[in-house]
Wavefront OBJ file of the C-alpha trace (Angstrom):
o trace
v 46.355 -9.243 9.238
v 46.494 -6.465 11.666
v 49.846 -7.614 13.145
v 51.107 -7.877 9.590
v 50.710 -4.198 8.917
v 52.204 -2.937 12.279
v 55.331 -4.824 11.314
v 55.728 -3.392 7.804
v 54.821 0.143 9.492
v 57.366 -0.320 12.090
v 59.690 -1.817 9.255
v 59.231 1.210 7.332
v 59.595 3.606 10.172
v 62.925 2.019 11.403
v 64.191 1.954 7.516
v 63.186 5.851 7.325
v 65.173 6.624 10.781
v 67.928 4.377 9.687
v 68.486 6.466 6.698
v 67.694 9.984 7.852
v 70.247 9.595 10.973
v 72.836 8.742 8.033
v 72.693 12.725 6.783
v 75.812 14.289 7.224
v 75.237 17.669 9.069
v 78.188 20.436 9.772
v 80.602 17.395 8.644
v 79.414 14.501 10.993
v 76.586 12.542 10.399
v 73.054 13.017 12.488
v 73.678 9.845 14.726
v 77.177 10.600 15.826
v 75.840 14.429 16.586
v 73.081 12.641 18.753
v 75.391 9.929 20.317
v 77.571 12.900 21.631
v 74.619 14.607 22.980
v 73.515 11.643 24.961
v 77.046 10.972 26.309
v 76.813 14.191 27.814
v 73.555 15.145 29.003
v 73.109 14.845 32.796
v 70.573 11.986 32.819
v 73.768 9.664 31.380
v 75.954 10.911 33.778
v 73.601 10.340 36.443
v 72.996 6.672 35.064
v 76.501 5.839 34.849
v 77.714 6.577 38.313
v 74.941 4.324 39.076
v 76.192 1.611 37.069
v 79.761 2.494 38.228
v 78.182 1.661 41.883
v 76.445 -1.168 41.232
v 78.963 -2.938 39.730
v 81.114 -1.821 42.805
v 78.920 -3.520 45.092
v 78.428 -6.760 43.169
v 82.219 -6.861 43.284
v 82.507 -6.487 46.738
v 79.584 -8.711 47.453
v 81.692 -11.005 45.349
v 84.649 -10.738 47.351
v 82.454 -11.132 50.996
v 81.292 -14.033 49.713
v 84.276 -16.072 48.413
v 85.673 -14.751 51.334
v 83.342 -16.515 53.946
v 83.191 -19.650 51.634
v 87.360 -19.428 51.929
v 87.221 -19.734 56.310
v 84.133 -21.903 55.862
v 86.140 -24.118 53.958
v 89.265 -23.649 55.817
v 87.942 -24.063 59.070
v 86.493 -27.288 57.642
v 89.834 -28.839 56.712
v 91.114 -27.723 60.140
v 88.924 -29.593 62.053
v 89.325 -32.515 59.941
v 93.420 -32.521 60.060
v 92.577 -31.794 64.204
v 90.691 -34.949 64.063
v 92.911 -37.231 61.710
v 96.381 -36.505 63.722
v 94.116 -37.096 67.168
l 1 2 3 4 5 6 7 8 9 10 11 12 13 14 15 16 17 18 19 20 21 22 23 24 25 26 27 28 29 30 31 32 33 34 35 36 37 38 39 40 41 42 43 44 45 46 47 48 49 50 51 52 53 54 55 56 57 58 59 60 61 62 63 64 65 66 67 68 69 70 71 72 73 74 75 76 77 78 79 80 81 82 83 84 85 86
């Protein structure tokens, strides 16, 4: 029963936040005033040029790797040619 009522207070809470983010404030509504704030506060920036080089490294990490596998395999099908003509 306990779990019951933290759902319909969480439920309500969302609900309330929901609709008091909706009020329209200085001709733009209460969300899209916060949604600009958090865009550019310096925490976000911070976090996104930490994204921006994480997802540079996975790339290159990508690239290392299909790289290797590439002359892996290559070198593979050399020595097999080297040893079918031989």
């Amino acid at each position: 029963m306990e779990e019951l009522k933290f759902v319909t207070k969480c439920l309500a809470f969302t609900s309330l936040m929901v609709v008091l983010m909706q009020v329209k404030v200085g001709g733009a509504s209460v969300e899209s005033h916060t949604f600009r704030w958090l865009q550019g506060s310096t925490v976000s920036q911070y976090i996104q040029s930490a994204a921006a080089g994480g997802a540079m490294a996975l790339r290159n990490l990508g690239r290392g790797l299909g790289d290797g596998v590439a002359s892996t395999v290559d070198g593979f099908q050399e020595g097999a040619h080297e040893k079918a003509i031989r």
